[in-house]
SEVEX-313253 format. One record per atom (N, C-alpha, C, O): residue in three letters; x, y, z. Coordinates in steps of 0.02 Angstrom, whole numbers, padded with zeros to 5 digits, always signed. Layout:
<pts>
ALAXYZ
...
</pts>
This chain:
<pts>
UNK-00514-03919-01159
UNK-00512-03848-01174
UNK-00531-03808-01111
UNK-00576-03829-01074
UNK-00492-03744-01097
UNK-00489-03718-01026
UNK-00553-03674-01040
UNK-00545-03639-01090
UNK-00615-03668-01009
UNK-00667-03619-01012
UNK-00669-03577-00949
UNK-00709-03592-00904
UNK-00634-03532-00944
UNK-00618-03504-00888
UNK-00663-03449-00869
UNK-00673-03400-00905
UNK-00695-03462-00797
UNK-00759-03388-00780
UNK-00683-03335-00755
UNK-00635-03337-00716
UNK-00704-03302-00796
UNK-00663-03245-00768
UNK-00656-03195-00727
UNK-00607-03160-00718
UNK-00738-03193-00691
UNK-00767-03145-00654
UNK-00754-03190-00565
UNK-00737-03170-00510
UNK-00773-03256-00592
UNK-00745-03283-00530
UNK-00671-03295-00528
UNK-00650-03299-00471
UNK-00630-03300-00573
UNK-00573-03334-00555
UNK-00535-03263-00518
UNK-00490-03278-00479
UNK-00549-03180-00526
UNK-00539-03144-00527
UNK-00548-03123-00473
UNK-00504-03087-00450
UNK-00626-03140-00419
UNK-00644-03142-00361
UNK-00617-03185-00303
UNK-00612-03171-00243
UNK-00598-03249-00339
UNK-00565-03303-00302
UNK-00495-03278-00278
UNK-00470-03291-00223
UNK-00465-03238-00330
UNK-00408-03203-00309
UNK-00419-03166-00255
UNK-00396-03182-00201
UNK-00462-03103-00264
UNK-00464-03062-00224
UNK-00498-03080-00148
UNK-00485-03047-00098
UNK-00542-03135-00147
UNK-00550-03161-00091
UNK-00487-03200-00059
UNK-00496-03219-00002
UNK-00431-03212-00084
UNK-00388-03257-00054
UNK-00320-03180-00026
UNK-00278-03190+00017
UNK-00325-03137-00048
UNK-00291-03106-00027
UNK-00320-03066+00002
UNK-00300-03011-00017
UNK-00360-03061+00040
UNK-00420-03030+00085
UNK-00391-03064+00147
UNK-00371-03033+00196
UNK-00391-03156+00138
UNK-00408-03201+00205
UNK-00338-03251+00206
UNK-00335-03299+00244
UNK-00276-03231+00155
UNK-00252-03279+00190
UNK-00178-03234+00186
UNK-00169-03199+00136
UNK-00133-03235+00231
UNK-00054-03231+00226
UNK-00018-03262+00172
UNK-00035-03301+00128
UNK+00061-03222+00192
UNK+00102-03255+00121
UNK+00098-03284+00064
UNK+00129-03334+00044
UNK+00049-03242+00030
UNK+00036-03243-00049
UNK+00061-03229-00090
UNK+00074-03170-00106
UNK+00074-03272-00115
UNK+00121-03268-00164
UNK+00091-03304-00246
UNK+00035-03329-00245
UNK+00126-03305-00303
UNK+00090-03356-00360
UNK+00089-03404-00356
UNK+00042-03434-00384
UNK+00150-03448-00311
UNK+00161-03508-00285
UNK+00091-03539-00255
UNK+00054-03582-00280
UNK+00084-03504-00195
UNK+00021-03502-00140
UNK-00045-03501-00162
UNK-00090-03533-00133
UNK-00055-03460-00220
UNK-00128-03435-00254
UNK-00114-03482-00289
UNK-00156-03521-00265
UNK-00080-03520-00341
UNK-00098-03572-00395
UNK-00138-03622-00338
UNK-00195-03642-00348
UNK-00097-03640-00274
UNK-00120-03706-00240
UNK-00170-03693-00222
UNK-00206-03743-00225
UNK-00204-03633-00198
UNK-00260-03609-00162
UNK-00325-03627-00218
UNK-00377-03658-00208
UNK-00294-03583-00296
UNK-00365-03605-00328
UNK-00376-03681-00349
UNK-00433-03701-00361
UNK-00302-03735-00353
UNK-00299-03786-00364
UNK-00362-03837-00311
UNK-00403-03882-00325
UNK-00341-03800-00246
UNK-00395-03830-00209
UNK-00469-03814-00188
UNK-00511-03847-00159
UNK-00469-03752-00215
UNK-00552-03716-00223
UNK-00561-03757-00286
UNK-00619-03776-00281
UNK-00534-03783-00347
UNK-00562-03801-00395
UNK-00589-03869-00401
UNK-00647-03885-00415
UNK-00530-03916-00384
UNK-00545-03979-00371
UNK-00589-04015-00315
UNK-00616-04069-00327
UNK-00596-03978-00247
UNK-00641-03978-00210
UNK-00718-03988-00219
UNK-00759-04030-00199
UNK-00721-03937-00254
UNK-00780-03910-00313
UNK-00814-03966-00367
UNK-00869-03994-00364
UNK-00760-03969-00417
UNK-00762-04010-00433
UNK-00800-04101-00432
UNK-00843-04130-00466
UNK-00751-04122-00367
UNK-00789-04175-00319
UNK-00837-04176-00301
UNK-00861-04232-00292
UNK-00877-04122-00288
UNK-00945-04116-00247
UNK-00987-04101-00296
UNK-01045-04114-00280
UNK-00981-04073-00365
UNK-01026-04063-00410
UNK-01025-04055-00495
UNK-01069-04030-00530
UNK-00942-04093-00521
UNK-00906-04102-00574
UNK-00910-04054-00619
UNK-00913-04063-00680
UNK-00910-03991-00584
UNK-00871-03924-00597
UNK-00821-03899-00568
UNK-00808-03930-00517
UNK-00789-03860-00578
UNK-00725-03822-00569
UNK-00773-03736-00543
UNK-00829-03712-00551
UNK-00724-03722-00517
UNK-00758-03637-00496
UNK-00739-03585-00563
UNK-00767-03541-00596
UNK-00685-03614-00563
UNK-00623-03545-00619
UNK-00620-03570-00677
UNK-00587-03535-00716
UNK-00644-03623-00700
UNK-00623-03645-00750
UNK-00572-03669-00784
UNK-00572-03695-00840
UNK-00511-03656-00733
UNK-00451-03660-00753
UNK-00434-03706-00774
UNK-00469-03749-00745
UNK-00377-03750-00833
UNK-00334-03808-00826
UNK-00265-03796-00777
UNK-00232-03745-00770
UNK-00256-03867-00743
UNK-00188-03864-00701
UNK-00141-03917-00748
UNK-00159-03963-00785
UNK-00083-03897-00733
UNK-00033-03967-00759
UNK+00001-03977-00702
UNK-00001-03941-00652
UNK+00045-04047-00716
UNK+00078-04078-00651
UNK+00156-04077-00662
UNK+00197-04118-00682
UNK+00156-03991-00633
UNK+00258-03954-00642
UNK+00284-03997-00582
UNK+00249-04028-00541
UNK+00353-03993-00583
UNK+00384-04019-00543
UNK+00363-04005-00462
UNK+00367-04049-00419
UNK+00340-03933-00450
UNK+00332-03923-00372
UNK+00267-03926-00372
UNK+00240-03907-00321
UNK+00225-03950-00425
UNK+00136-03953-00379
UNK+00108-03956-00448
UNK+00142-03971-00498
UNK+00034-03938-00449
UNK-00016-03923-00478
UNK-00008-03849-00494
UNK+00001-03808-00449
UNK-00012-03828-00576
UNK-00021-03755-00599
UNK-00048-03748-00634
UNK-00037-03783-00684
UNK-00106-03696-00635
UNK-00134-03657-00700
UNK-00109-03613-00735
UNK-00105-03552-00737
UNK-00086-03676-00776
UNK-00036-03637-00824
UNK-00043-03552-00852
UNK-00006-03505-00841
UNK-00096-03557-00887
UNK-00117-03477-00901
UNK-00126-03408-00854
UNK-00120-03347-00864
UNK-00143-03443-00804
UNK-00137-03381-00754
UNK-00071-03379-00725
UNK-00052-03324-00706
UNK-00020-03446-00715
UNK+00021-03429-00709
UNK+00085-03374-00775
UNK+00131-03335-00762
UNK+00059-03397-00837
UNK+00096-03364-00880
UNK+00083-03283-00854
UNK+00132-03248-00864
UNK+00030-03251-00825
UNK+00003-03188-00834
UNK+00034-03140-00749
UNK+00035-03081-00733
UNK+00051-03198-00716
UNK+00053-03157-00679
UNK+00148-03168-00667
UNK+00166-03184-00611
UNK+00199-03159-00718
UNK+00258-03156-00721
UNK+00295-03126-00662
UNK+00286-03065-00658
UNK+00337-03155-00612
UNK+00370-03101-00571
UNK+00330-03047-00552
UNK+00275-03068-00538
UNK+00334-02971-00542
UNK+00301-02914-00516
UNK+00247-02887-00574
UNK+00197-02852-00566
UNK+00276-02917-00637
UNK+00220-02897-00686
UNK+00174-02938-00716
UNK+00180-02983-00758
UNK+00110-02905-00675
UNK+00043-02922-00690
UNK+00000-02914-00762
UNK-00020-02856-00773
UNK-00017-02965-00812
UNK-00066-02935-00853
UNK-00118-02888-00872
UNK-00165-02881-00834
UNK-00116-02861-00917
UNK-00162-02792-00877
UNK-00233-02815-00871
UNK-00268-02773-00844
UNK-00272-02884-00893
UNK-00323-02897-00882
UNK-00335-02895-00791
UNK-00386-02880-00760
UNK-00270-02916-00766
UNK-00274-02934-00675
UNK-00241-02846-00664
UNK-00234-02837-00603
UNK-00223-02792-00698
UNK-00195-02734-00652
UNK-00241-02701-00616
UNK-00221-02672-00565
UNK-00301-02699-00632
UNK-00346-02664-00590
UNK-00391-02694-00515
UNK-00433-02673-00475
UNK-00361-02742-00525
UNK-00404-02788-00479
UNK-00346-02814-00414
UNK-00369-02832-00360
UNK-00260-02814-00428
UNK-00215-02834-00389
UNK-00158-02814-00420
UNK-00150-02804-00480
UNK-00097-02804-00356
UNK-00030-02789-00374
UNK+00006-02814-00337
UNK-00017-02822-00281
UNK+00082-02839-00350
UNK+00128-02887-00328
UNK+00185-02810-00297
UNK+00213-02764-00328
UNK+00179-02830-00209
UNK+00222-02806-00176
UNK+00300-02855-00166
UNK+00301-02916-00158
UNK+00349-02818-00169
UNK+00391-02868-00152
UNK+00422-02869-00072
UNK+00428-02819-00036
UNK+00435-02927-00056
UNK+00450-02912+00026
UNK+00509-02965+00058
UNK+00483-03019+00073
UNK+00560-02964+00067
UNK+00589-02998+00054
UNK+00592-03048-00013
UNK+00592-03022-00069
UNK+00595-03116-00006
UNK+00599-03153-00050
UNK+00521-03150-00093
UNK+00513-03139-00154
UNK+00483-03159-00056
UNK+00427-03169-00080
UNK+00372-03105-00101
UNK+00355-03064-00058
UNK+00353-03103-00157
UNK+00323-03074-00201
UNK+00253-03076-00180
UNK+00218-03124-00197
UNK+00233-03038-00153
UNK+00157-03034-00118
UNK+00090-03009-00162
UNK+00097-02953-00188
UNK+00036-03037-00174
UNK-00007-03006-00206
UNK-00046-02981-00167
UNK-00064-03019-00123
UNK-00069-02927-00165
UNK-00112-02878-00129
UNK-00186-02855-00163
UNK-00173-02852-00223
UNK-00251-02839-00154
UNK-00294-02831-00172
UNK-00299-02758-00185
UNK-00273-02724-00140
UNK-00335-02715-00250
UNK-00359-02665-00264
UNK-00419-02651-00238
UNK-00438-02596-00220
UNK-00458-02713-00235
UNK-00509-02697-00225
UNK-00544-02770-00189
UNK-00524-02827-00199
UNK-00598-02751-00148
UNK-00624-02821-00123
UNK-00674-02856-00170
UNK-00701-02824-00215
UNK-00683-02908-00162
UNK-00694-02968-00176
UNK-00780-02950-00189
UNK-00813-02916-00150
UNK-00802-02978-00244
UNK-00870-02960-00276
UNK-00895-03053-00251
UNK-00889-03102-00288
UNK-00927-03054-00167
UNK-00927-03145-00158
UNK-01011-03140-00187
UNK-01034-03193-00167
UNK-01061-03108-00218
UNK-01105-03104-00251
UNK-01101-03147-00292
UNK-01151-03181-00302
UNK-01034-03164-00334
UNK-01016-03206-00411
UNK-01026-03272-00384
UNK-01035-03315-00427
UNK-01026-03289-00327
UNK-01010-03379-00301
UNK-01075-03401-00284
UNK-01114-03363-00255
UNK-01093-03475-00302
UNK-01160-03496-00261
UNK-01133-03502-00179
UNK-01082-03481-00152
UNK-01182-03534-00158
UNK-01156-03541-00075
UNK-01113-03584-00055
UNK-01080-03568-00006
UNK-01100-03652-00085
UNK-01081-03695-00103
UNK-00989-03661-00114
UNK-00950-03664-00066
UNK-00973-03638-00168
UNK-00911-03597-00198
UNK-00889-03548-00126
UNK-00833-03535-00103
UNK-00952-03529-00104
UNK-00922-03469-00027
UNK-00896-03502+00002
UNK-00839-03490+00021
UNK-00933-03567+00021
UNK-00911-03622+00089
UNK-00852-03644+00071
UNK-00810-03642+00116
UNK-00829-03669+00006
UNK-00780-03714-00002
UNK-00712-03651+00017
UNK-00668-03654+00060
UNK-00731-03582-00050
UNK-00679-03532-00045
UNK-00670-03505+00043
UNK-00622-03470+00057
UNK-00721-03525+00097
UNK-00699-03494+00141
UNK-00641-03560+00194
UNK-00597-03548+00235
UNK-00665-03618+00172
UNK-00623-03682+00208
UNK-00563-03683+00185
UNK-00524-03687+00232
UNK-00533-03681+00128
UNK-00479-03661+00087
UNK-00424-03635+00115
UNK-00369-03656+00133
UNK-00464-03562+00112
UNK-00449-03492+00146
UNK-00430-03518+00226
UNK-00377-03503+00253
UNK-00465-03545+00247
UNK-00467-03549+00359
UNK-00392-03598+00331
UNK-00333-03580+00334
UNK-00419-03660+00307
UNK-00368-03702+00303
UNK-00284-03687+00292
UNK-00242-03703+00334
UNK-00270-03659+00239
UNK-00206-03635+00219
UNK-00199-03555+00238
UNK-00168-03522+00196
UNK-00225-03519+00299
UNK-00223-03456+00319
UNK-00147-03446+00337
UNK-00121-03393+00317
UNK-00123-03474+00358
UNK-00043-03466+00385
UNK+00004-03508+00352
UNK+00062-03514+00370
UNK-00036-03553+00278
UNK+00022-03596+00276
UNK+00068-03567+00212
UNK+00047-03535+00164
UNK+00129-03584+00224
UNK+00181-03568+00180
UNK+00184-03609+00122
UNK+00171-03668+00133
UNK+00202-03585+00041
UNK+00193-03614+00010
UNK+00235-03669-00012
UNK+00226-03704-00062
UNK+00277-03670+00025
UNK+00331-03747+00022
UNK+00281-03780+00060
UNK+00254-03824+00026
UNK+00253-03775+00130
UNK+00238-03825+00144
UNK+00145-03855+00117
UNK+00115-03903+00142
UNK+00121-03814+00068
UNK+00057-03818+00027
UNK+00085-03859-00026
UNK+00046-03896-00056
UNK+00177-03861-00049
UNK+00179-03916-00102
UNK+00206-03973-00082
UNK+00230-04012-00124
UNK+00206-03986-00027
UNK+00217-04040+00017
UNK+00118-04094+00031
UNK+00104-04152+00048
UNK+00083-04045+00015
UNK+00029-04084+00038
UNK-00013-04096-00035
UNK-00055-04140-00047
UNK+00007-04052-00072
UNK-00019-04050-00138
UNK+00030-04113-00190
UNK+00019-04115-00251
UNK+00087-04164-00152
UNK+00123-04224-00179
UNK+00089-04256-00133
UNK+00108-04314-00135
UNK+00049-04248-00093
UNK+00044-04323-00081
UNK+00004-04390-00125
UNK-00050-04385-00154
UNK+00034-04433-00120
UNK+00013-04510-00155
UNK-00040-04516-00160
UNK-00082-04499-00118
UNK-00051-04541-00214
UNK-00141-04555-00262
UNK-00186-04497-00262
UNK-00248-04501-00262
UNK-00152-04443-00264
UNK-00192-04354-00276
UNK-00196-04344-00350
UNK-00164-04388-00379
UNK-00216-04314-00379
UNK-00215-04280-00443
UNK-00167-04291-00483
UNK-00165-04328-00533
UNK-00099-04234-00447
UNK-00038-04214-00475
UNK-00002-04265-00474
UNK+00036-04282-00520
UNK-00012-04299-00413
UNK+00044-04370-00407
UNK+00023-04434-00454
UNK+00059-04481-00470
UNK-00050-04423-00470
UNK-00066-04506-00504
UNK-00043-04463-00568
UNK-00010-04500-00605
UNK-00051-04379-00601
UNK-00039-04375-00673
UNK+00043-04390-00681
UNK+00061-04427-00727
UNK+00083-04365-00644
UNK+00146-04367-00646
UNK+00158-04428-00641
UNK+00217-04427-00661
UNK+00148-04480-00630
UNK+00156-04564-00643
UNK+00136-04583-00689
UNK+00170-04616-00728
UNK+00061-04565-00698
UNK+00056-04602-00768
UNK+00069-04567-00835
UNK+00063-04596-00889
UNK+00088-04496-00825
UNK+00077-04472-00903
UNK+00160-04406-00907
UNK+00189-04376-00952
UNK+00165-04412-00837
UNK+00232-04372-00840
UNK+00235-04307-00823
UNK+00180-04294-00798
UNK+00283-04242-00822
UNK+00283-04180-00810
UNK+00242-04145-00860
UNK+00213-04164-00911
UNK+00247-04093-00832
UNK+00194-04048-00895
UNK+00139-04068-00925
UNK+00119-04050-00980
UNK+00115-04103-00890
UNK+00031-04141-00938
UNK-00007-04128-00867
UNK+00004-04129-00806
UNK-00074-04110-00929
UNK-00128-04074-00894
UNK-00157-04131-00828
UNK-00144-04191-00831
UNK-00191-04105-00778
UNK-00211-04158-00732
UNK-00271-04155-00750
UNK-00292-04100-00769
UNK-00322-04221-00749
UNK-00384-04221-00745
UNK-00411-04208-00700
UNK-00392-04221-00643
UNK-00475-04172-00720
UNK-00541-04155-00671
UNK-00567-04221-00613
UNK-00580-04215-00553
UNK-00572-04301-00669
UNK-00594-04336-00665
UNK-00560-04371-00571
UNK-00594-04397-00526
UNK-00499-04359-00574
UNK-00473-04395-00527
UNK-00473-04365-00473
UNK-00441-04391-00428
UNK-00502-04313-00461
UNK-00529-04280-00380
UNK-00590-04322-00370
UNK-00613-04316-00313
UNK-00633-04377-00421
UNK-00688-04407-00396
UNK-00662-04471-00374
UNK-00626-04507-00408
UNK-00684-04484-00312
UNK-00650-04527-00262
UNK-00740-04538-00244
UNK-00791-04508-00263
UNK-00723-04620-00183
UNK-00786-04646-00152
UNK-00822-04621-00090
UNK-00871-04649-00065
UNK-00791-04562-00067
UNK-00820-04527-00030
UNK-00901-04504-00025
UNK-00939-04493-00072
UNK-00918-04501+00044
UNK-00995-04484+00045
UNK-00984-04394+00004
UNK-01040-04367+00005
UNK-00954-04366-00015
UNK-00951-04303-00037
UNK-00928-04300-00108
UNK-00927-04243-00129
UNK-00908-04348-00153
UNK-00907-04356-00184
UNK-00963-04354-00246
UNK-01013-04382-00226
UNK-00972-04331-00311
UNK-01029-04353-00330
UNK-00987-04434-00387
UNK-00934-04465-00383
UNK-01034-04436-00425
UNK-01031-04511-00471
UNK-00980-04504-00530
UNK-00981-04448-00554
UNK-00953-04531-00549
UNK-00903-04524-00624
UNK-00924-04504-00657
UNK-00907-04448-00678
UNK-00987-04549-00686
UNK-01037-04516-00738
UNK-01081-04495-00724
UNK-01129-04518-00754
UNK-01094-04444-00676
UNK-01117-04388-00650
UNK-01086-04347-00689
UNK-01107-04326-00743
UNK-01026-04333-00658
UNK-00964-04274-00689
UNK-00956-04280-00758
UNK-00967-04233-00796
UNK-00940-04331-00775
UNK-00937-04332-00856
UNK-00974-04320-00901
UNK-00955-04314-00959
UNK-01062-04314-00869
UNK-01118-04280-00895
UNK-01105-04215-00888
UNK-01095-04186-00941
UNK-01102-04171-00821
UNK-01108-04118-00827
UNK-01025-04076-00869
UNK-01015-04020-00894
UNK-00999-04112-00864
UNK-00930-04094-00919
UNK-00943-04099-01006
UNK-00914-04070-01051
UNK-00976-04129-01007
UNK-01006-04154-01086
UNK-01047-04083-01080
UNK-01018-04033-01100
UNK-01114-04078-01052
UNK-01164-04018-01048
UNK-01107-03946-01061
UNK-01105-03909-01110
UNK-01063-03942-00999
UNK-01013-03865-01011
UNK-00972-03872-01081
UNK-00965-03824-01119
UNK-00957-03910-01089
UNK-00921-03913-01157
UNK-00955-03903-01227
UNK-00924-03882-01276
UNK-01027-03920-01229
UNK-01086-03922-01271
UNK-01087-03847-01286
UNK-01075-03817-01339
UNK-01107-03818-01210
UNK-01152-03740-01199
UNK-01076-03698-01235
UNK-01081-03666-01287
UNK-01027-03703-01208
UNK-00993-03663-01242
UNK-00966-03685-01294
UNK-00921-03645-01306
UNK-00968-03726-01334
UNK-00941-03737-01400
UNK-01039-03698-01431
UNK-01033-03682-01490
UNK-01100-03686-01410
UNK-01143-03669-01427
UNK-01129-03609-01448
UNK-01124-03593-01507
UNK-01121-03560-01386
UNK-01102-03499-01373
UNK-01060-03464-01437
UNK-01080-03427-01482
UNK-00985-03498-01419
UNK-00941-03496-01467
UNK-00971-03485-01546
UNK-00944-03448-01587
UNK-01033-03523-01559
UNK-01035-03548-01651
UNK-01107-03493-01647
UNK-01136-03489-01701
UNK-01131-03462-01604
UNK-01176-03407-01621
UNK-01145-03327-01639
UNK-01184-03282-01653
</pts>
């Protein structure tokens, strides 16, 4: 179930179109794909909360992608960003800057490596790096097919930056607890 912060996923936007070129929905799905899973790895949370599935050209959050259709934006995102068109590509532009107050330090660092990292890159070539072999999108799309959600679980790899399986699967049990709590009050 997608428990989405909305205050960050909202900031994450507006910080990415602050710091990086050729933004587009294409570009921003991969951008939070990799602020999330990053995240994730290092502390078996997500920033945005989002779910991604594994579409034919990459990793997408589905729901934010439903919202932000072509030039028309949901009005939950109109006050916060608007889609210029410019040639081919459909640009999202910021209303307003980025509230980086909402992020621990941890979420700044990762959202600002992200950001340095994919500053110039185009989003064909972000879904060129987002297939590569034994990643997320590529192990869900083998084993379970198109359109199925990717797990959290498989950004945990043996890396010194990594945290433990059942590390993550504790603190995923705990978020799932607190808001099914929330929810029944």
């Amino acid at each position: 179930m997608e428990y989405i912060n909305q205050e960050k996923l909202i900031n994450s936007i507006l910080y990415f179109t602050k710091k990086v070129k050729y933004l587009g929905k294409t570009k921003l799905c991969k951008l939070l794909y990799n602020l999330d899973y990053t995240h994730f790895k290092e502390t078996g949370k997500s920033v945005t909360g989002l779910d991604y599935y594994a579409w034919e050209k990459g990793p997408v959050p589905k729901s934010l992608f439903n919202k932000l259709r072509g030039d028309i934006i949901s009005e939950e995102f109109q006050p916060y960003i608007v889609v210029i068109k410019r040639d081919k590509l459909q640009e999202i532009h910021p209303r307003r800057k980025p509230d980086m107050t909402v992020f621990s330090i941890r979420e700044q660092r990762i959202l600002q490596e992200v950001a340095e990292i994919y500053k110039y890159t185009k989003a064909k070539d972000m879904t060129e790096i987002s297939h590569l072999k034994g990643k997320p999108w590529d192990t869900t799309l083998k084993s379970k097919g198109e359109s199925k959600k990717i797990d959290y679980m498989l950004a945990i790899d043996n890396t010194t930056e990594s945290i433990s399986k059942e590390e993550a699967k504790t603190r995923q049990k705990f978020i799932e607890e607190t808001h099914e709590m929330l929810i029944n009050n």
